[in-house]
VORO-154754 format. One record per residue: residue in three letters; residue number from 1; x negated, y, z of N, C-alpha, C in turn. Coordinates in steps of 0.05 Angstrom, whole numbers, plus 32768, in hexadecimal, padded with zeros to 4 digits. Atoms other than C-alpha are relative to their C-alpha. Example, Ala and Ser with C-alpha at 12.3 -4.5 7.8 and 13.67 -1.06 7.14 Angstrom:
! VORO-154754
[rec 'ALA', 1, [7FEE, 7FE8, 8000], [7F0A, 7FA6, 809C], [7FEE, 8018, 8000]] [rec 'SER', 2, [8010, 7FE8, 7FFF], [7EEF, 7FEB, 808F], [800F, 8016, 800E]] 
! end
This chain:
! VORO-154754
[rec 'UNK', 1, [8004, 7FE8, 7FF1], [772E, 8046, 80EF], [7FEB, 8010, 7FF1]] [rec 'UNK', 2, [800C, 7FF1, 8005], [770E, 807E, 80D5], [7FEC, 8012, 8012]] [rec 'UNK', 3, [8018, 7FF3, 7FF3], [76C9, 80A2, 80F2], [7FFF, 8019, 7FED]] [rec 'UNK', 4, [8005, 7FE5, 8004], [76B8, 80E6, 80E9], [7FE2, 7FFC, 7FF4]] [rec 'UNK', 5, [8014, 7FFF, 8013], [7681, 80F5, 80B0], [7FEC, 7FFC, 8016]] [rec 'UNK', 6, [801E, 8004, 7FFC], [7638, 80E7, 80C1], [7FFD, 801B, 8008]] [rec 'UNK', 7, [8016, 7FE2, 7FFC], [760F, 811D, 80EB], [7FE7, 7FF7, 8005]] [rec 'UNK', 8, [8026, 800C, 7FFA], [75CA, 811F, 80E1], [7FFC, 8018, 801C]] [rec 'UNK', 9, [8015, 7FF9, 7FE3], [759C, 8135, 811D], [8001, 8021, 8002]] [rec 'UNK', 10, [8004, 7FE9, 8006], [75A5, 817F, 8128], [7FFD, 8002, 8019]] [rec 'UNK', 11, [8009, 7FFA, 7FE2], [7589, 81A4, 815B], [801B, 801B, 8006]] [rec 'UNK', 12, [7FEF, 7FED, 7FF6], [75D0, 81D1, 815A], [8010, 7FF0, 8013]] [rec 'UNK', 13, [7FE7, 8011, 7FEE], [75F1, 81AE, 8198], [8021, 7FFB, 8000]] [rec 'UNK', 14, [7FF4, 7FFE, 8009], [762B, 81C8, 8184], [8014, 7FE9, 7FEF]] [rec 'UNK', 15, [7FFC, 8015, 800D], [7631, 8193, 814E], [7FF9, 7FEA, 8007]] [rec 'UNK', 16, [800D, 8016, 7FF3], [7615, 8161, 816D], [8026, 7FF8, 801B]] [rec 'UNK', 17, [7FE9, 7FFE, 7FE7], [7651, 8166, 81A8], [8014, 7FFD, 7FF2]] [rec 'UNK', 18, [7FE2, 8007, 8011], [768E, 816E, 8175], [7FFA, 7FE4, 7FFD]] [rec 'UNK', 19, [8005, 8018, 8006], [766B, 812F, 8156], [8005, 7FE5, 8014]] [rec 'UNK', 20, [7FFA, 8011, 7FE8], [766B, 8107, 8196], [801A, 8002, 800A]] [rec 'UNK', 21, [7FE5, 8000, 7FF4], [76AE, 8118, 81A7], [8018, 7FF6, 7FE6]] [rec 'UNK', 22, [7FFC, 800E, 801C], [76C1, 8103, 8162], [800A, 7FE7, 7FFE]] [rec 'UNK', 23, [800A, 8013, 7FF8], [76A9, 80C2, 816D], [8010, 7FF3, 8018]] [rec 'UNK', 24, [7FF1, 8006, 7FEA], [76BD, 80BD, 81B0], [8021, 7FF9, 7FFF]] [rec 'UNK', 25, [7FE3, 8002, 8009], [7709, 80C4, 81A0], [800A, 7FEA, 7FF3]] [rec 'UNK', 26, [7FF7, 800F, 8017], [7708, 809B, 8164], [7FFA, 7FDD, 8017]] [rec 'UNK', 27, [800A, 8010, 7FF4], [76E8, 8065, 8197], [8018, 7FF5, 8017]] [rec 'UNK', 28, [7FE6, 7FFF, 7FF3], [7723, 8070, 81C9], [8019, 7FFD, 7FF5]] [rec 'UNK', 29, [7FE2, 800B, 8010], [775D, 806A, 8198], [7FFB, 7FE7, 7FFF]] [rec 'UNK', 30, [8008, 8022, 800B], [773D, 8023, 8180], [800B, 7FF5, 8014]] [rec 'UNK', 31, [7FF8, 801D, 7FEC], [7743, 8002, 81C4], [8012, 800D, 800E]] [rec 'UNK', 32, [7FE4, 8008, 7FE3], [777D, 8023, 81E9], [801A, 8011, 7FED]] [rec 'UNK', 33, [7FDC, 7FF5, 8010], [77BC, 802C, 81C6], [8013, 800E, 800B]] [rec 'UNK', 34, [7FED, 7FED, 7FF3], [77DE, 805F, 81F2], [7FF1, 8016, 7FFC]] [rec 'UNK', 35, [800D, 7FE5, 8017], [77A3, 8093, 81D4], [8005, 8001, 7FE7]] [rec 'UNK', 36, [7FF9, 7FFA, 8018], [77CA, 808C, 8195], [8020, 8002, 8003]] [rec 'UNK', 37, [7FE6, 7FF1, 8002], [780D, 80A3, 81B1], [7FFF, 8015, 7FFA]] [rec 'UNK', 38, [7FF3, 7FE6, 8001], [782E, 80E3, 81A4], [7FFB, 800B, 8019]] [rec 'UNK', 39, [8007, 7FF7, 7FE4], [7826, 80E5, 81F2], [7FE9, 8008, 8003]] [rec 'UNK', 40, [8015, 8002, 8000], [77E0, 80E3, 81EF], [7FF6, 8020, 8008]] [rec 'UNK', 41, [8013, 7FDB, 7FF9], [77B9, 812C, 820D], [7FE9, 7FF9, 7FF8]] [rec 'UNK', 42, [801A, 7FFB, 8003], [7776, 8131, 81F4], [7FEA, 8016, 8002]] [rec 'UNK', 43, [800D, 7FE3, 7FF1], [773F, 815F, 8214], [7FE6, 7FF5, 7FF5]] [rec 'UNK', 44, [8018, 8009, 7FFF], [76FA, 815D, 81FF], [7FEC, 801D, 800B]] [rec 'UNK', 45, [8018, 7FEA, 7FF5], [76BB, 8190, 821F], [7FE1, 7FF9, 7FE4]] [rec 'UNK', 46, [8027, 800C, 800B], [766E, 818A, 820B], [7FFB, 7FE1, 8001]] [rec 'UNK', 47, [800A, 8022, 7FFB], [7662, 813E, 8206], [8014, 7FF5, 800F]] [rec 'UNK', 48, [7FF0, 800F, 7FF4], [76A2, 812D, 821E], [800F, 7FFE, 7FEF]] [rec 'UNK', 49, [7FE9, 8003, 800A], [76E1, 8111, 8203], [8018, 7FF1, 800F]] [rec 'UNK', 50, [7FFC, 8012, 7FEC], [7715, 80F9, 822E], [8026, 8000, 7FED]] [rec 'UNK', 51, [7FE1, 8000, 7FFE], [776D, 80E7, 822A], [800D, 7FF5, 8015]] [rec 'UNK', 52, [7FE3, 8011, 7FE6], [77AC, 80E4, 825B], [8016, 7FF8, 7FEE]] [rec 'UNK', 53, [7FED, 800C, 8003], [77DC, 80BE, 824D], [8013, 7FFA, 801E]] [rec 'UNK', 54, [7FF5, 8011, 7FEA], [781E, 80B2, 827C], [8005, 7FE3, 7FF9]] [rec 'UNK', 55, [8000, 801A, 8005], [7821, 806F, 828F], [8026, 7FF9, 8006]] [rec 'UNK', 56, [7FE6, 8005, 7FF2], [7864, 804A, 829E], [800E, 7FFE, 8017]] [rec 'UNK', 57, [8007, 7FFF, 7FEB], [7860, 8049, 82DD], [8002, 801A, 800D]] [rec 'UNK', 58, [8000, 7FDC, 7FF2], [785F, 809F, 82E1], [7FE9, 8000, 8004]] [rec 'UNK', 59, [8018, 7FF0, 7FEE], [781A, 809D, 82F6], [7FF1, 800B, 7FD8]] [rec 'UNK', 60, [8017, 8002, 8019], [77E0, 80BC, 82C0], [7FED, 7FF3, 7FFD]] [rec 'UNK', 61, [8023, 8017, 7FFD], [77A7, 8096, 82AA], [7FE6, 8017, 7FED]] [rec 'UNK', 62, [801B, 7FEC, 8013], [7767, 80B9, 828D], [7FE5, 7FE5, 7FF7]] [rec 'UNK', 63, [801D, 8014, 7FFE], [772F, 809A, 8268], [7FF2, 8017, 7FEB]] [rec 'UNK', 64, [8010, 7FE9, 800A], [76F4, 80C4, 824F], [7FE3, 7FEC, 7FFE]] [rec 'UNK', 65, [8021, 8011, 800F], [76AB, 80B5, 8229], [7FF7, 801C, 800F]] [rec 'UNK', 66, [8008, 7FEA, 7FFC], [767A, 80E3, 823F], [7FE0, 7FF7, 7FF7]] [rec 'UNK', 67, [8014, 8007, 800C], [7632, 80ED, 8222], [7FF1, 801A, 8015]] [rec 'UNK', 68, [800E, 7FE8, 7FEF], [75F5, 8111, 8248], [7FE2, 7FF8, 7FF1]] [rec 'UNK', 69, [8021, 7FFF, 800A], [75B0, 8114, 821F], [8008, 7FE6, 7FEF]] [rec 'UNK', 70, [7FFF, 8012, 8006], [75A7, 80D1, 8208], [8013, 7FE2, 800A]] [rec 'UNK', 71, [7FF2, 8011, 7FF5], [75D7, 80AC, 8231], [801B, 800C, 8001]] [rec 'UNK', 72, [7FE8, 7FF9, 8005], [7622, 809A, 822E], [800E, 7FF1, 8018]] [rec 'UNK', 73, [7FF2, 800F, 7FEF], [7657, 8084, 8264], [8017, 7FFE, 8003]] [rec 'UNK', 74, [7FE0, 7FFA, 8003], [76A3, 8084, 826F], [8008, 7FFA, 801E]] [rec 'UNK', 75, [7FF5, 7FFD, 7FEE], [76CE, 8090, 829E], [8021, 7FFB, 7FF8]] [rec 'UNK', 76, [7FDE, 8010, 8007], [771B, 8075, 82B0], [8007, 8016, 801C]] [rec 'UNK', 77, [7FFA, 7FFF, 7FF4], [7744, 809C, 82DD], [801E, 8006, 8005]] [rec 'UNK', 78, [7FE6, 7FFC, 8000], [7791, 80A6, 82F7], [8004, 8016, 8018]] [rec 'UNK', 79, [7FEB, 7FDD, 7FED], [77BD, 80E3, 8319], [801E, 7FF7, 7FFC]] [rec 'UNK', 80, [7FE9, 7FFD, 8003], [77FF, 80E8, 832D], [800F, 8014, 7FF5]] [rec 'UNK', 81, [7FE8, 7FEE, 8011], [780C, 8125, 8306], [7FE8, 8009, 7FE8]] [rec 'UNK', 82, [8015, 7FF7, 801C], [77EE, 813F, 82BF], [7FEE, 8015, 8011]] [rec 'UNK', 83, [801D, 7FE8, 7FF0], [77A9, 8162, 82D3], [7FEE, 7FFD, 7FE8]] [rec 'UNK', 84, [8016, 8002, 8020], [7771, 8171, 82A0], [7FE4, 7FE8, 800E]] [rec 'UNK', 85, [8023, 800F, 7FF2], [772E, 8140, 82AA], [7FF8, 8005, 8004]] [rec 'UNK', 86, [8015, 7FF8, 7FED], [7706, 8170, 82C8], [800E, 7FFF, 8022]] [rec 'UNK', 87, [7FF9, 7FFC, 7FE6], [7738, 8178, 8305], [8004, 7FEB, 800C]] [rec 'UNK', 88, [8006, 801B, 7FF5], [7734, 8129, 8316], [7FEC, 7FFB, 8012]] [rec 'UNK', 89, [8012, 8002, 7FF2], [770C, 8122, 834F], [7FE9, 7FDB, 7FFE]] [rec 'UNK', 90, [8010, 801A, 8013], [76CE, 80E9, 8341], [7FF7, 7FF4, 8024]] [rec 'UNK', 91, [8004, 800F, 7FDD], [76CA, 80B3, 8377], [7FEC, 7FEB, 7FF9]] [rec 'UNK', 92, [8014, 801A, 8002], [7692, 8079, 837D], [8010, 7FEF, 8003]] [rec 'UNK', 93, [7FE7, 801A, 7FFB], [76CF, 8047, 8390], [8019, 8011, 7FFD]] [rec 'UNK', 94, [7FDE, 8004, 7FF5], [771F, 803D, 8395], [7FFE, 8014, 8011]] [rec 'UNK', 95, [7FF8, 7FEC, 7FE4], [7737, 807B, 83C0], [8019, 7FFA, 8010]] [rec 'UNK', 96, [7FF2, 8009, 7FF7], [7766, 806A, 83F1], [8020, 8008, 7FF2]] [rec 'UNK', 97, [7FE7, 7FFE, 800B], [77B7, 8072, 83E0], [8002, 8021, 800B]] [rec 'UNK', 98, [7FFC, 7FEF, 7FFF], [77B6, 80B9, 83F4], [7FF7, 801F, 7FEF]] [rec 'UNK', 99, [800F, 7FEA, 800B], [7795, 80E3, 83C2], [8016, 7FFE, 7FEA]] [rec 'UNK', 100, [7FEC, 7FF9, 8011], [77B9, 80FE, 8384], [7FE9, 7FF5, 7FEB]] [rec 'UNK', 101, [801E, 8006, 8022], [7781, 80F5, 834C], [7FEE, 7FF5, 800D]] [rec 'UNK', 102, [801E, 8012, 8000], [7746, 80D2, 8345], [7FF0, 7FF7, 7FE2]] [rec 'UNK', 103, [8007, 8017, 8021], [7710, 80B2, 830E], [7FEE, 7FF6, 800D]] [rec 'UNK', 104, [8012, 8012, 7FED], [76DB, 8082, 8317], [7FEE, 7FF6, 7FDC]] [rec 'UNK', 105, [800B, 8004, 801D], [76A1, 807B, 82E3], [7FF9, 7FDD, 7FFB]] [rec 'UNK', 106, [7FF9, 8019, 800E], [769E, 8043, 82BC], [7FEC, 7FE0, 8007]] [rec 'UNK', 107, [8020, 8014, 7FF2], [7658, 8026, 82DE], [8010, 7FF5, 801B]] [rec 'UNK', 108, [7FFF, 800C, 7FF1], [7680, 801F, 831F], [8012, 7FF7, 7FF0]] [rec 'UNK', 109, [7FEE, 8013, 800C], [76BD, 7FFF, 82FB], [7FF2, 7FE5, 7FFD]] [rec 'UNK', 110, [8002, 8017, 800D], [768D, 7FCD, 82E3], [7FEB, 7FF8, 801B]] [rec 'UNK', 111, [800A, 800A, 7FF0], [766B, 7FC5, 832B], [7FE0, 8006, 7FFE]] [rec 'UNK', 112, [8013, 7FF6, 800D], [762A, 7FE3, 8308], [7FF0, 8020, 8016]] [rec 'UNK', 113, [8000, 7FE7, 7FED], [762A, 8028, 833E], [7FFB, 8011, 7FE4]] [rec 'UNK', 114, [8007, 7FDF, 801A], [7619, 806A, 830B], [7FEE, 7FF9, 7FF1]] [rec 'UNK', 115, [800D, 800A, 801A], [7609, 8044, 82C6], [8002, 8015, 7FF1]] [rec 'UNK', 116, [7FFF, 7FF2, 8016], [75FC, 806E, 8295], [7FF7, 7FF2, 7FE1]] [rec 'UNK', 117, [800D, 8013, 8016], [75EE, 8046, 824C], [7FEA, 8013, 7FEE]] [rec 'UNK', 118, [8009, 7FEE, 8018], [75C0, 805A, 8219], [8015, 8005, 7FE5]] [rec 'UNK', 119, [7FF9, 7FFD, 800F], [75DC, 807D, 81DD], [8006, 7FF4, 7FE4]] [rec 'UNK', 120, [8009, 8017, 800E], [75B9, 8058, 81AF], [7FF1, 8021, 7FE4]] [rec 'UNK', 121, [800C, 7FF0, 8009], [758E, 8074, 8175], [8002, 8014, 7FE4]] [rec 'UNK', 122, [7FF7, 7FF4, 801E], [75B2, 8084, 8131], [802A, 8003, 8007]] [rec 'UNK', 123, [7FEB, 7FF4, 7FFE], [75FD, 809F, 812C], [801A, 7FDB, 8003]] [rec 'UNK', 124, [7FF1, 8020, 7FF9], [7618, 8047, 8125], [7FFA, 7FF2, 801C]] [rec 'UNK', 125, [8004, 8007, 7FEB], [75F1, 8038, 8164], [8012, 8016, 8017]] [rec 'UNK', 126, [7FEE, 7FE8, 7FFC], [7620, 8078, 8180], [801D, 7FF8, 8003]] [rec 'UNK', 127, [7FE5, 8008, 8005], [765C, 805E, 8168], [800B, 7FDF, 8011]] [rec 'UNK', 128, [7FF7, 8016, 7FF4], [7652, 8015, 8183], [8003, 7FFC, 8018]] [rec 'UNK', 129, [7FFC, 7FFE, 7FE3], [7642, 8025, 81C4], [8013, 8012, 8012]] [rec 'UNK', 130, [7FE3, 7FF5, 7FF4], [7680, 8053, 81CC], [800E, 7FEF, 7FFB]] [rec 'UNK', 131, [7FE8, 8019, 8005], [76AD, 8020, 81B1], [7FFE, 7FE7, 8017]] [rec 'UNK', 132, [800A, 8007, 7FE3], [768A, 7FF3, 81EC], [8010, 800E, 801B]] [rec 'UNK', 133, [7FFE, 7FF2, 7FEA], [7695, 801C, 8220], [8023, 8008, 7FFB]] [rec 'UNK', 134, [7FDD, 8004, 8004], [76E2, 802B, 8205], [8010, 7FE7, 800A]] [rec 'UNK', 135, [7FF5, 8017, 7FFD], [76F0, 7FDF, 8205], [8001, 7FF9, 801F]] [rec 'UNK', 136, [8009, 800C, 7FE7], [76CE, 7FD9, 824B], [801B, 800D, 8019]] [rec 'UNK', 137, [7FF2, 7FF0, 7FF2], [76F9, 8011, 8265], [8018, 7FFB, 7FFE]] [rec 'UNK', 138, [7FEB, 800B, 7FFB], [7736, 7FF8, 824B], [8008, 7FE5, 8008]] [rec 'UNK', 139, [7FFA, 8013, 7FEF], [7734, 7FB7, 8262], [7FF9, 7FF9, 801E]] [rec 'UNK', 140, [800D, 7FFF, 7FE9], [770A, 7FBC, 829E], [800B, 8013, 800C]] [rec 'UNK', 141, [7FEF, 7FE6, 7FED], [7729, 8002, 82B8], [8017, 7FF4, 7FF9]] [rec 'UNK', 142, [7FD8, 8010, 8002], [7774, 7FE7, 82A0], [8002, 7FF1, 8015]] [rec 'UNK', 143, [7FFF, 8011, 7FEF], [7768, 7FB2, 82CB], [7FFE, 8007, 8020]] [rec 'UNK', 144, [8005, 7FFB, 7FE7], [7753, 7FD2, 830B], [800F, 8018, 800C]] [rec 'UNK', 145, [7FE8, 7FF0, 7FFD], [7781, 800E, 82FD], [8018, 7FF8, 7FFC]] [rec 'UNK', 146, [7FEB, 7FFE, 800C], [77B9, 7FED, 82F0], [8018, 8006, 8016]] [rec 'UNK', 147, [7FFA, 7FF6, 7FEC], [77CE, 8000, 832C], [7FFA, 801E, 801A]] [rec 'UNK', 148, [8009, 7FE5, 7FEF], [77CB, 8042, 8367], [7FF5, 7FEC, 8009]] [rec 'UNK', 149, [8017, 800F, 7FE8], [778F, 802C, 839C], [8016, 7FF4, 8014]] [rec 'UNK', 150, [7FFC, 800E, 7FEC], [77A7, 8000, 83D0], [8022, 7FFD, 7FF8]] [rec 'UNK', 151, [7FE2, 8004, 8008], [77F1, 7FF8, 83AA], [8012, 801D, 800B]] [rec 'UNK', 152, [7FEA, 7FEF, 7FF2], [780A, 8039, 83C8], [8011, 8014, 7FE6]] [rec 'UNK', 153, [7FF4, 7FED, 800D], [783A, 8068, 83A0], [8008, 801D, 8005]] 
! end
């Protein structure tokens, strides 16, 4: 897998944000192999990077890195119909079987309440702790989404 050149330290945020989303992506293809379909949507903002994918099942799934100052976190969430990642509504738990969308950050997934990680301090400490937080989300969110809340359809 290929990473996106080296950015040194700039105070243009700008670059700094492409860079993290960069990163972020390349971090998300590695551990989930349905971000390297043709299917695959990819959206990224300021310090975000996220992808839907449909699952087999019809429903969508979302998983997103997100970065805020010095800290990084991720988020997993699913919809019954294509929606962008900002219009996912963000829940502390499982929402009952009646809602259409949802996400759930990656601290409660892991029973943690609103983790946020450190970044880490050079552009490899960056990279390992997204790839972290990818792996966590695809096996740990896969697992708890692999299903609608309470089995409903």
């Amino acid at each position: 897998m290929r990473y996106p050149a080296r950015v040194t330290h700039s105070t243009d945020r700008t670059v700094a944000g492409v860079a993290f989303a960069l990163h972020a992506r390349a971090a998300l293809e590695k551990h989930l192999p349905e971000a390297r379909t043709a299917g695959a949507r990819w959206g990224s903002g300021a310090n975000l990077a996220w992808v839907r994918y449909r699952r087999d099942d019809g429903l969508y799934a979302y998983t997103a890195l997100r970065r805020h100052l010095d800290w990084v976190t991720g988020e997993a969430g699913l919809s019954r119909a294509a929606r962008e990642f900002h219009e996912l509504p963000a829940h502390a738990t499982l929402p009952g079987p009646d809602v259409e969308a949802f996400r759930l950050r990656l601290g409660e997934i892991l029973h943690e309440e609103d983790r946020w990680w450190p970044a880490g301090a050079t552009d490899a400490d960056l990279i390992a702790r997204l790839e972290w937080l990818a792996l966590q989300l695809a096996v740990k969110g896969g697992a708890l989404l692999r299903r609608w809340p309470e089995g409903a359809r």
